[in-house]
N, C-alpha and C positions, 0 to 999 in steps of 0.2 A: 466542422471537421468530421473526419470519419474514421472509424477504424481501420486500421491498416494502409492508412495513408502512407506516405513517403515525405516528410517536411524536408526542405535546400535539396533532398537527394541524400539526407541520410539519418534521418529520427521517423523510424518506420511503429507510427503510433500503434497500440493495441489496447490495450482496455482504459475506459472513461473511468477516472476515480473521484471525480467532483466537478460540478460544475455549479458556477454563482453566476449574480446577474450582469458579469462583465465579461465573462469568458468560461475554461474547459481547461483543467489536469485532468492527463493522460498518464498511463504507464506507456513506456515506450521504448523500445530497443538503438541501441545506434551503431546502426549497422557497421561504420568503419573500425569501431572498437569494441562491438559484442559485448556490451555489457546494457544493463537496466538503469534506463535516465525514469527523470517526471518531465513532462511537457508543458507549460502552460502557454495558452494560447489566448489571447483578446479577441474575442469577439466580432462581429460587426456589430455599431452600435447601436440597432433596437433603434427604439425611438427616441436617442439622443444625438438627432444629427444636422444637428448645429454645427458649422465647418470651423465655428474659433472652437467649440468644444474639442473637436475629436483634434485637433492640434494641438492642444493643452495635453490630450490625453495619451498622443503618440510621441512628444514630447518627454510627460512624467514616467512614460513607460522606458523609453532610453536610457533618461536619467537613474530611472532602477536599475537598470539590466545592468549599466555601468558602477554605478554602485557597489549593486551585491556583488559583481562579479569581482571586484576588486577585494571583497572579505574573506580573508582565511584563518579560520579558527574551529575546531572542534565544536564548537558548541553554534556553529553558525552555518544553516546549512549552505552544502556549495552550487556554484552557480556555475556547469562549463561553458555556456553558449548563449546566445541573446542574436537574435533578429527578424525577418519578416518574409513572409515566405507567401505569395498570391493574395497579400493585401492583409494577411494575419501575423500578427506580432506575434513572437512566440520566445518561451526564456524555456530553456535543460537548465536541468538540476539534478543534485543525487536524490536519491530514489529512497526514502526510510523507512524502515521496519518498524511501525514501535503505533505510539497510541498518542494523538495531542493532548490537554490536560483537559479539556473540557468532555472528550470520548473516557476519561478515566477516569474523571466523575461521574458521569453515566452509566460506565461499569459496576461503579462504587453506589449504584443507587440512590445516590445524592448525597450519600455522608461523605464528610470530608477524608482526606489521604492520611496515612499513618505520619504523626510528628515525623520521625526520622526521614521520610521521602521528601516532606515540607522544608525542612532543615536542608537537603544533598538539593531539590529542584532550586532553591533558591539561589544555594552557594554558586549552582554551575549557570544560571541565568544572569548571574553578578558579571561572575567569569567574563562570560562572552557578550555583557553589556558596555565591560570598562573597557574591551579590545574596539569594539566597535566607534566607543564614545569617544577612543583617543585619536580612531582613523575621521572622526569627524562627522559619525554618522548618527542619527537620532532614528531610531522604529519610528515612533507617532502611533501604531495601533497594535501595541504590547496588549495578547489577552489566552485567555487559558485557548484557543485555536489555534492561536500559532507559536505555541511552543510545544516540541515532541519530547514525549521521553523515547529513546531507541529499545528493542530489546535488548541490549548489553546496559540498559542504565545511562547511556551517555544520553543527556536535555541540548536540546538544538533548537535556538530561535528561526521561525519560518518567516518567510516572507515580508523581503523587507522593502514593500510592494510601495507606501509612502513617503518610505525614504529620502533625505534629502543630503547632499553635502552642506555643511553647519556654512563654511564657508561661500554657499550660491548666492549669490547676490541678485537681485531682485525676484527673489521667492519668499513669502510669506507662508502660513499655515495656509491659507487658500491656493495659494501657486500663483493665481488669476485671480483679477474679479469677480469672476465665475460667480462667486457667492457659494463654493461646496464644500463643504466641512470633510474634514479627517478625521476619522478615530470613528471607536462606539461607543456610547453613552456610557455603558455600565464601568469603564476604564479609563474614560479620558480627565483627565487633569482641569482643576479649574480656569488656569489659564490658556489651555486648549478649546476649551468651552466659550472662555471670553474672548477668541480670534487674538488673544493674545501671541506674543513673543513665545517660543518654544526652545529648549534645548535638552540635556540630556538629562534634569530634574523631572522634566514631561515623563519621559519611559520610567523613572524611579517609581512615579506617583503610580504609574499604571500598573508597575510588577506592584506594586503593595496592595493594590486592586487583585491582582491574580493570589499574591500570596493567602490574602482572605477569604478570597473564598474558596483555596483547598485547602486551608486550613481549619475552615466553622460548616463550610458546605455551603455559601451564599457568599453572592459580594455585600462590601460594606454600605448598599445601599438598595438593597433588593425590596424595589416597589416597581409596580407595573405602568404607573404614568410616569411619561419621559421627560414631561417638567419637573416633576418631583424628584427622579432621577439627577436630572441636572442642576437643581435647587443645590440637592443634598453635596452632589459633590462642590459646590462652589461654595455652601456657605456653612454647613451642618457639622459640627465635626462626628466623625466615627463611634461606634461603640466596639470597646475594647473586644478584639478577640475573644479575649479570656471569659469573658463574661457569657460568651453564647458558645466557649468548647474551656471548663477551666483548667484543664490538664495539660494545657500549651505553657511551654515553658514561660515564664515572664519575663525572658532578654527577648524571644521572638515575636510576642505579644508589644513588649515595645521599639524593634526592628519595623515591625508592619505598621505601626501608629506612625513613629517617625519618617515612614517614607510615605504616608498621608495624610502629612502636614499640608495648610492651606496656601500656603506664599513656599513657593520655589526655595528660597531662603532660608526655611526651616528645616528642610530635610536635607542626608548627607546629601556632599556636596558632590559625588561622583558615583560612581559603580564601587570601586576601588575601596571608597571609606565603609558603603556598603558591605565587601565582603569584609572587610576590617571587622567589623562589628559583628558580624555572623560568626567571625572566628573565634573574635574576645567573648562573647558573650555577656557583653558588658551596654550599659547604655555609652553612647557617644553624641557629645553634643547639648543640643536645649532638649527639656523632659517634654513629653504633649503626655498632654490629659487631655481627659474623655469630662466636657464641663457640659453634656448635656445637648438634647435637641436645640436648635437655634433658630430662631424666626429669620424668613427669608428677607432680606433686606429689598424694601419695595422699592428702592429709588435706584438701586441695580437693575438694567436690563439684561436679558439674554438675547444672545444675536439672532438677528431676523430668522435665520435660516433653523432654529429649532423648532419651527411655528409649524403645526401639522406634525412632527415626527413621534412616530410610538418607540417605546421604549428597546426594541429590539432582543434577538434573545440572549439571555447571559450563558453561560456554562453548561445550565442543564436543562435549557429549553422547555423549559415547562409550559407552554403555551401561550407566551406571549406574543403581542403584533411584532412582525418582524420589520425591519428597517425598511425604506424605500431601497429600490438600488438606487447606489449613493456614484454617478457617473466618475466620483473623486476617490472611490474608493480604492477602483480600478482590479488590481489582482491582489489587493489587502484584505478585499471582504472576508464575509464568511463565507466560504465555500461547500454549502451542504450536498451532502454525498446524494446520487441520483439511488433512483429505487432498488431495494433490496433482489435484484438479480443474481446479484452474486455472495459469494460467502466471506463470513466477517475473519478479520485477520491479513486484509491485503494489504503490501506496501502502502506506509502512505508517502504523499508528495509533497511540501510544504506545510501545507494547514486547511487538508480537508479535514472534512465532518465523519467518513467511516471509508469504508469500501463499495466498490461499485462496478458494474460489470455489464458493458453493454444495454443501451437503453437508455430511452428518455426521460427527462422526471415527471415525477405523478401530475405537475398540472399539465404536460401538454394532452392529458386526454380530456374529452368534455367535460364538462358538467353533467351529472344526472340530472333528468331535468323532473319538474316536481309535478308529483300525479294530479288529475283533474279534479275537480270537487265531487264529479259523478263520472265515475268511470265509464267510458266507453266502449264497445266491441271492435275488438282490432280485428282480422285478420290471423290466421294461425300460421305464424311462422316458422321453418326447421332450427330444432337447436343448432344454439351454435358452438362448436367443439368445445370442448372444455380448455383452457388454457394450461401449457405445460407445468406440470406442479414445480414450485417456486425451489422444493427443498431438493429437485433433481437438476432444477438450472444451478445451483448454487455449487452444489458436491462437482458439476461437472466446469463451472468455472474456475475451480480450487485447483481441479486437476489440471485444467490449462495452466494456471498458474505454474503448477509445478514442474508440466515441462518444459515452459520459460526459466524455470531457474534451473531445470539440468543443461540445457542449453546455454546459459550464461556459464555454467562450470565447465561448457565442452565436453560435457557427455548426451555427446548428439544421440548414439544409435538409443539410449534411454529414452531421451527427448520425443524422439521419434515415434520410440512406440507407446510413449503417454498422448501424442496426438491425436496419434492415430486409431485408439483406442477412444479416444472424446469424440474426434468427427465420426467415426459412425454413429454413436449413442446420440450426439446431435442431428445428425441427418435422421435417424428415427425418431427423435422428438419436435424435431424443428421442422424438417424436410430436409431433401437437399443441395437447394437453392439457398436457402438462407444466409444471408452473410455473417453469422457466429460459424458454421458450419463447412461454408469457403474459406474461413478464416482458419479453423484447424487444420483444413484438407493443404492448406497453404504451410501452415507450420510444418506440418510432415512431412512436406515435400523438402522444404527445406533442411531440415534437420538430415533427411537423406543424403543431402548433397555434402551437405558437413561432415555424415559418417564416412566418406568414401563408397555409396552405394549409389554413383550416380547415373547409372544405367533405370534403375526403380526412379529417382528423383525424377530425369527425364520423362519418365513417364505419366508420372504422378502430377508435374506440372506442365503437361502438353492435354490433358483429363481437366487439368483443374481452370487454363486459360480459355477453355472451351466450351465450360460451366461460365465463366467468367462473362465471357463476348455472348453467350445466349442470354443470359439476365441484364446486362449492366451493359453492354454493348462492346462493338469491338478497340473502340479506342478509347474507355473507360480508362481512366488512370491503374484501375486495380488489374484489369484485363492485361493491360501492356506491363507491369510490374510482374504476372504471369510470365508474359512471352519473350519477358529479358533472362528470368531465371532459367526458363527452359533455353536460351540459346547459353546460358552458363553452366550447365550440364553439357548441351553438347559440346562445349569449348574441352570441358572435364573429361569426356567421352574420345578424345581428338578429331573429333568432326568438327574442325573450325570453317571448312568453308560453308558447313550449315551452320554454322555459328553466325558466320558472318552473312548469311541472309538474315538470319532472323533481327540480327542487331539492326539492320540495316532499314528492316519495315518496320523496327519499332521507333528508330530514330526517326525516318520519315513521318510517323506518325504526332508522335511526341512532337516534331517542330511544326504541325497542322494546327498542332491542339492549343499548344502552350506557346509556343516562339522558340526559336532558337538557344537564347540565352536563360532560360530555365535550366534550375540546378537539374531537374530530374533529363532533362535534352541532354545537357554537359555531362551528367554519370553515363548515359548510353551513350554517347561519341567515344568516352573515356574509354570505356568495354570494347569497341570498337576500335581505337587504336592500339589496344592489347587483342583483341585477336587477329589484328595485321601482324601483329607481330610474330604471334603463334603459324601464320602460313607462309613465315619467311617475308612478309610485303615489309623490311624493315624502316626502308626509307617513311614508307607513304603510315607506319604504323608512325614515328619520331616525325613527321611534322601532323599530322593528326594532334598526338599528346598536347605538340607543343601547341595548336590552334586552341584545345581546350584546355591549356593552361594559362596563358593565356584571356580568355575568355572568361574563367572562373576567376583571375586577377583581379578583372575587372568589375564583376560581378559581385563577389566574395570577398575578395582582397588579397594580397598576394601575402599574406600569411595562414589566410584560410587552411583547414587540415586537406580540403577538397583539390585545392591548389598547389597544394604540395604532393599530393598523391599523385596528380598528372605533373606533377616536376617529376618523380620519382618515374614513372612510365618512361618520360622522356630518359633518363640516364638509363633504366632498363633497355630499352631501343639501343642506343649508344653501346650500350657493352654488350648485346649481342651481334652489334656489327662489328666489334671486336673491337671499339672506341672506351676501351679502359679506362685512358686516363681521365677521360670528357667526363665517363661515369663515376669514378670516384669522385672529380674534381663538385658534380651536382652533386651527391649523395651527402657529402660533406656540411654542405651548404645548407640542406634541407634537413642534418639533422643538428645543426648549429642554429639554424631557424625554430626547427620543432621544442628544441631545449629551452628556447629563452621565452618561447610563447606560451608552448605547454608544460615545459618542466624537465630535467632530466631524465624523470623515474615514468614519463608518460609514454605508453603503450608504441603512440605515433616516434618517440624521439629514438628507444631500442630497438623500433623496426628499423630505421632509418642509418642507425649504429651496425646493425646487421647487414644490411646493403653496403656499408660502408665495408664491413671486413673481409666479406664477402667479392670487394670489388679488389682488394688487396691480392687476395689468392689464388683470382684472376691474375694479376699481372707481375704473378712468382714471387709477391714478398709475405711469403708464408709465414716468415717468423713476424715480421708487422701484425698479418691477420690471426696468426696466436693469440698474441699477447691482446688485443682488440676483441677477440671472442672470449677469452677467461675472463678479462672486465664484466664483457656482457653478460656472462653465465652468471656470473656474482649478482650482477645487480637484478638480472630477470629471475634468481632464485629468492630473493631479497625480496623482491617487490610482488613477481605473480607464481613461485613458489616452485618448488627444484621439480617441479613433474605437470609444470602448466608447455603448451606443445611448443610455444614458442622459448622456453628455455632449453627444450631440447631440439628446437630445430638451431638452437645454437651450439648446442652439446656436437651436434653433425656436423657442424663447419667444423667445430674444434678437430674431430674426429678426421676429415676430408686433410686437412693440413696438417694433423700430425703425420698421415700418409704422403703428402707430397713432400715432408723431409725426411722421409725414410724411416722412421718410427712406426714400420708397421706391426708390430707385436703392443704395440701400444694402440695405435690405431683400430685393430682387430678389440681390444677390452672397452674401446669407447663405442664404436660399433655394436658391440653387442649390447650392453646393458642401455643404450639410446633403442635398440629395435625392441628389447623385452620391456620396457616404461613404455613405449609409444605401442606396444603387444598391447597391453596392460589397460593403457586409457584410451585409445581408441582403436581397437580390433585389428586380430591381423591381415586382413584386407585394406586396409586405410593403406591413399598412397604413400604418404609419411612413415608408417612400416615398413611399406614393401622398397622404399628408398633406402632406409636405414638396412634392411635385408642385403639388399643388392651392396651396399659397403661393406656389410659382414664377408660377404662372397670375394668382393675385389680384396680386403686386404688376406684373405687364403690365400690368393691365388697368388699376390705377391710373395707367400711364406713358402709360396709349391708346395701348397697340399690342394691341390686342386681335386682329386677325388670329394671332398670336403666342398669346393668352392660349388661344383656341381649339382652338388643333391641342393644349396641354397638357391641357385639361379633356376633351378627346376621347381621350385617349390614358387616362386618368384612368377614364373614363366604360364603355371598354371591357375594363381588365383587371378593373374591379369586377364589371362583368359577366357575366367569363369566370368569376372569382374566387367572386362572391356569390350568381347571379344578375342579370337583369334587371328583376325587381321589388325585390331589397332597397333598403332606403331610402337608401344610401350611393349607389345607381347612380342612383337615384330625383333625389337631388342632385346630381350631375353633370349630368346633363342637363338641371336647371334651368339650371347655371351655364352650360353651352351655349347653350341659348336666350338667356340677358343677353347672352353676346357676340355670338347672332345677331343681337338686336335691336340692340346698341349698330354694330354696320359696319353698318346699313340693312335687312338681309336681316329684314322683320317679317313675312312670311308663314312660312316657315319658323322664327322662332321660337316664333308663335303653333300652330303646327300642333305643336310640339314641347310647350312647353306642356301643350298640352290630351291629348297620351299621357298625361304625366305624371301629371298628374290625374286621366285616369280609370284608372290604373292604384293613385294612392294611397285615391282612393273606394273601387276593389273592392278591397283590403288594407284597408281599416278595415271594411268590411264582413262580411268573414271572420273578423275578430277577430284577423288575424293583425300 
């Protein structure tokens, strides 16, 4: 995988935050919903490629995806998305702030956690073990890596990578004959160990493993041989907490005993009796005692498959052998963070080991190789540079970071100029060829485009696809990911028929490289039938949509969110030929789909509520589209906050239809305080101001106070034109609207003179074909 890839055509990867020996978490953007996913990706498998293995392995990866995606709980991280994209399995996830428990032992220098956090981590792991345990679901490799504490304090079990439904019938703890074991040594349950029967007493035994050692600073069986290890948990009983930290209270000293009891049967009997007892503070149940080391009973074997394993690392990594990759692990392993590039504090994603930032891990570089016995005379060779100090790659991946998350708030022009302020410092350090370096100069271009500056953005990525095709070649995935954005500026710019060259060699190109039905081919058709639309082509823009809707049906599925954004296209086409009713009748449809698949309160289902009210006011039922935009105002102040853009590009509609029934004094007060919020969070140049401006102006002009409406459509008239040009058609309208309001105060010489610029300025623009 690579950075800044594009996964189906819309999880556009950006920084590596772990990678194990089965695959790679990413931080990663998703582009149809602008917010910060984790990615995880499956590997090719190395030299596990055995064709019943890697079926076993794309299989239990399925099985995951479906799984966890089906879990919703607080305490359990979320899963939006699951599947495969050029032969890589890949699962979205939300994205965590916070520290897994084994990075916060590490912190903590190896001493255990404060009782009180031991006591909350536990409660809230119960929590969201009994939710799980009742949907049928068993972890298998509960251990201080995969569980986070957030920064707000909320614990969220990761990766519920070996998951199984309890109910799967012909799955075993191996899945397959395979012969490949699940779990890690230091947390796996006796009967996990003997390939025995597993259920949700398995995950209790393992939290009582984690609760121990952040509770004393060590698991309950902390030896470096992984026979001993495994001896101990099968036959040995424990020594009391208390005895190696004695200020532990004695209900949670025997909370942790009892849920490392040897026989399944002995410990509570769910998650649920678990928090029970955490609550009481009472003992529940049969007592365990601590009767002392135990001799291994020799006429028990351990299964074949321990033979050769070292003991792997616990919590604090103190230098032990670490596991084989384990081909059954899959995405449950440990995930150790790749080399300190970047700075500590980054999201984490499931259950990496720290933060990471561009770059391979330390062993893909040689070996040193070891001096002679009698040194030789080499040759004198030039030094060779020094490598960029670690603590300025680090400050400057931080600060990427940060303008990924003003970015995600939608304060682009900020965004922008934290990138742009990184890519040069990296071009000075890096060069600037480098791809951390094309990768900032990329952000800022974007972010440009976001702000309403897409004149600069144009620029900045027609510079940047250009660097792109000289390094990487010209039909590089990342090159042409370039020269879609720059035909998305020109669409912004209203040069759509250079829009629609560009789209049009990127497409060719794209169905060269990849095939036709590649998600990233279907996104540039998509572009592509939205800028037919944009030159009037409305027919051939509506069967276009409909070709890659289509397409992505069957590719995707026809509830994909990818599939329904080209449904959406197609009712857009529809209602600019003036096919109202066709487009309410899809919008409806796709936001009755978006609700049940993604949820009511989901991004995709209120845009698609918005097209819908949207299409109402369209076909005069104004009071319909009222009442349908105050819902939505509600629910998008609710959910992404009374001053996120798309609350107030709802606030507009409302504003547009209190006008068309005549409530224009009303009209004029929603207008303005939508233009001063959208002033406010995104400059007043963004076109969403200058829209919201142009409604201040029309409802004056309704009130006849047009000297008023004028000095707004002038103010309107010139930042389009600082902004667009003086020919684009958007400044082309402005100064129509000036002229109505010169003509309407009297002043008809000067409107007419204004006028007839205009005209002969829109003649020579249709006559250019431009």
């Amino acid at each position: 995988m690579g950075e800044n890839r594009l996964i189906q055509g819309r999880y556009r990867l950006l920084d590596l935050i772990g990678r194990g020996g089965m695959g790679e978490v990413w931080r990663a953007r998703d582009e149809s919903l602008g917010r910060q996913v984790a990615v995880k990706c499956l590997e090719p498998l190395g030299p596990y490629r055995d064709p019943s293995l890697t079926r076993v392995l794309r299989e239990r990866f399925r099985r995951e995806a479906r799984v966890a995606a089906a879990l919703s709980h607080r305490g359990v991280t979320v899963v939006h998305d699951f599947g495969e994209s050029d032969g890589v399995l890949y699962l979205v996830m939300e994205l965590l702030e916070g520290r897994d428990l084994s990075r916060l032992l590490q912190d903590n220098k190896g001493h255990p956690l404060p009782v009180d956090e031991v006591l909350d981590i536990a409660a809230q792991v119960a929590a969201a073990l009994a939710y799980t345990h009742r949907q049928g679901v068993v972890h298998r490799d509960l251990k201080p890596a995969n569980i986070v504490r957030t920064t707000d304090g909320t614990v969220k079990i990761c990766d519920f990578g070996i998951a199984r439904l309890g109910h799967d019938i012909g799955f075993t703890t191996r899945l397959t004959g395979t012969g490949v074991a699940l779990g890690t040594p230091h947390y796996m349950s006796p009967e996990q160990i003997a390939g025995g029967e597993v259920d949700q007493r398995s995950d209790l035994y393992s939290l009582g493993c984690v609760l121990y050692e952040i509770a004393t600073g060590a698991p309950p069986f902390d030896l470096e041989d992984a026979w001993a290890v495994l001896v101990g948990h099968r036959d040995t009983p424990p020594r009391p907490p208390r005895e190696r930290r004695p200020e532990l209270p004695g209900h949670l000293d025997e909370v942790i005993l009892g849920l490392l009891a040897k026989q399944p049967e002995q410990r509570p009997y769910d998650a649920r009796e678990l928090a029970r007892r955490l609550q009481g503070g009472h003992r529940a149940g049969a007592p365990v005692t601590a009767e002392g080391p135990a001799l291994p009973d020799t006429g028990a074997r351990l299964p074949t498959w321990t033979r050769g394993m070292t003991t792997g690392h616990k919590a604090l990594g103190t230098g032990l052998g670490a596991l084989p990759a384990d081909p059954g692990a899959m995405l449950s392993g440990q995930w150790a963070a790749t080399p300190p590039r970047g700075s500590e504090g980054h999201p984490q994603a499931a259950a990496p080991q720290g933060p990471a930032r561009h770059g391979g891990p330390a062993d893909e570089r040689p070996p040193t190789p070891a001096l002679p016995a009698q040194p030789t005379a080499l040759p004198a060779l030039p030094a060779a540079p020094a490598p960029p100090p670690a603590e300025r790659l680090a400050a400057l991946a931080a600060r990427h970071h940060e303008g990924v998350r003003l970015a995600g708030l939608g304060r682009w022009a900020e965004a922008g100029d934290t990138h742009r302020a990184v890519a040069a410092e990296r071009a000075a350090l890096l060069g600037p060829d480098h791809p951390d370096t094309l990768a900032s100069r990329y952000e800022t271009a974007f972010a440009l485009l976001r702000a309403g500056r897409a004149a600069e953005a144009l620029a900045a990525h027609t510079e940047l696809a250009q660097a792109r095709a000289r390094v990487l070649g010209a039909d590089h995935p990342d090159t042409l990911a370039a020269r879609q954005e720059t035909a998305y500026a020109l669409g912004r710019l209203g040069r759509h028929f250079e829009a629609h060259q560009v789209y049009a060699e990127v497409l060719a190109a794209r169905v060269r490289a990849i095939g036709p039905d590649h998600p990233d081919t279907l996104r540039c058709r998509h572009n592509l039938a939205c800028t037919l639309g944009r030159l009037g082509r409305l027919e051939d823009a509506r069967r276009t949509a409909l070709e890659v809707a289509a397409a992505r049906a069957r590719v995707l599925g026809p509830d994909h969110p990818d599939t329904l954004v080209s449904r959406c296209e197609v009712a857009y086409a529809q209602g600019q030929s003036g096919r109202w009713e066709e487009a309410l009748h899809l919008y409806r449809e796709v936001a009755e789909t978006r609700a049940r698949v993604l949820g009511g309160d989901h991004p995709d289902t209120l845009a698609a509520r918005y097209e819908t009210a949207l299409s109402l006011g369209r076909l005069g039922r104004s009071a319909d589209a009222l009442r349908l935009y105050r819902e939505l105002i509600g629910d998008r102040s609710r959910v992404q906050g009374p001053t996120h853009p798309e609350t107030l590009r709802a606030r507009h509609g409302l504003g547009v239809n209190l006008g068309r029934l005549g409530r224009w004094a009303d009209a004029l007060a929603e207008a303005r305080d939508v233009c001063l919020l959208r002033e406010q969070a995104l400059g007043p140049a963004h076109p969403d101001t200058l829209v919201s401006r142009r409604e201040v102006a029309v409802a004056l002009g309704w009130l006849d106070r047009w000297a008023e409406a004028l000095m707004e459509y002038r103010r309107i008239t010139a930042t389009r034109a600082q902004i667009l040009g003086p020919d684009h058609p958007d400044t082309l309208a402005g100064q129509g609207d000036e002229a109505h309001c010169l003509e309407r105060l009297g002043r008809g010489t000067e409107a007419g003179e204004l006028y007839r610029r205009v005209a002969v300025v829109r003649r020579r623009s249709a006559s250019d074909g431009t």
